[in-house]
C-alpha positions in Angstrom: 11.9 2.3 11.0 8.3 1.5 10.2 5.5 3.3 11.2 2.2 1.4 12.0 -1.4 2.9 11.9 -4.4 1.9 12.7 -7.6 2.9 11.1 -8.4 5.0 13.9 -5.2 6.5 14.4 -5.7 7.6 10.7 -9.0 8.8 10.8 -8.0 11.0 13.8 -5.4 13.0 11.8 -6.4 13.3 8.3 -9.9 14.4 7.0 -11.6 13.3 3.9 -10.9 15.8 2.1 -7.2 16.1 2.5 -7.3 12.4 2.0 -8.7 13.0 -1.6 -5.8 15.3 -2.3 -3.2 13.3 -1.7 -4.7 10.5 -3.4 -5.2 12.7 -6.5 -1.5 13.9 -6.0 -0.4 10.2 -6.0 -2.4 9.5 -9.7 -0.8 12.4 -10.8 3.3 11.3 -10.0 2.2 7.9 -11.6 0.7 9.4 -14.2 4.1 11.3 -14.9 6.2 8.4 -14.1 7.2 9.4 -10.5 5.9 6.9 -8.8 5.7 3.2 -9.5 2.6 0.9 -8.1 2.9 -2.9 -8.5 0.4 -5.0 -8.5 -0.8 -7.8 -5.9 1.5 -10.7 -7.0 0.8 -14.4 -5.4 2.9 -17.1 -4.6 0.9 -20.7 -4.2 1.9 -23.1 -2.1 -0.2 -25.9 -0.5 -3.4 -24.7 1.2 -2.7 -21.3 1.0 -0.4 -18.4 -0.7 1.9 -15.3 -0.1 0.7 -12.0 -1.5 2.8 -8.9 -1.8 1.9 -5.8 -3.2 4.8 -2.8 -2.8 5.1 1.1 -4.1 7.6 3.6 -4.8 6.7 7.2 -4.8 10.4 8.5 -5.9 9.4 12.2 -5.7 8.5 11.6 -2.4 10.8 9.2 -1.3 9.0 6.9 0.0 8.4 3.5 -0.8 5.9 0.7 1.1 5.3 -3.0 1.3 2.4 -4.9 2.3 2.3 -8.9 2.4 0.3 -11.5 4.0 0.1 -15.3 4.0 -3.5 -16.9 3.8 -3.7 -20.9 4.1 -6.8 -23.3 5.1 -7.3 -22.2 8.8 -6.5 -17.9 8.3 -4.9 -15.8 7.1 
């Protein structure tokens, strides 16, 4: 089941600095292979797109997905 956070709710429960670790951690699994990062890919259709972007951390196992669908009045 997905779990949803706000900004907020992320700024309440991790600090900057433990923030910077994990991020470092992160560049270190892809560095070795670990973990997999794909970039934004887009999809074109008329007035608008799909983008998806997704990431597998397979020392972690974890993986996540983010997508959204933009056309000529939002997104």
């Amino acid at each position: 089941m997905p779990l949803y956070l706000t900004e907020a709710q992320v700024a309440e429960l991790l600090a900057p600095a433990d923030a910077l670790q994990a991020v470092e951690a992160c560049f270190r699994r892809l560095a070795a292979g670990d973990a997999q990062n794909i970039p934004r890919q887009r999809a074109r259709f008329e007035d608008g797109f799909l983008a998806v972007m997704w990431a597998v951390d397979r020392e972690l196992e974890l993986a996540g997905l983010k997508s959204y669908a933009a056309g000529h009045e939002s997104a």
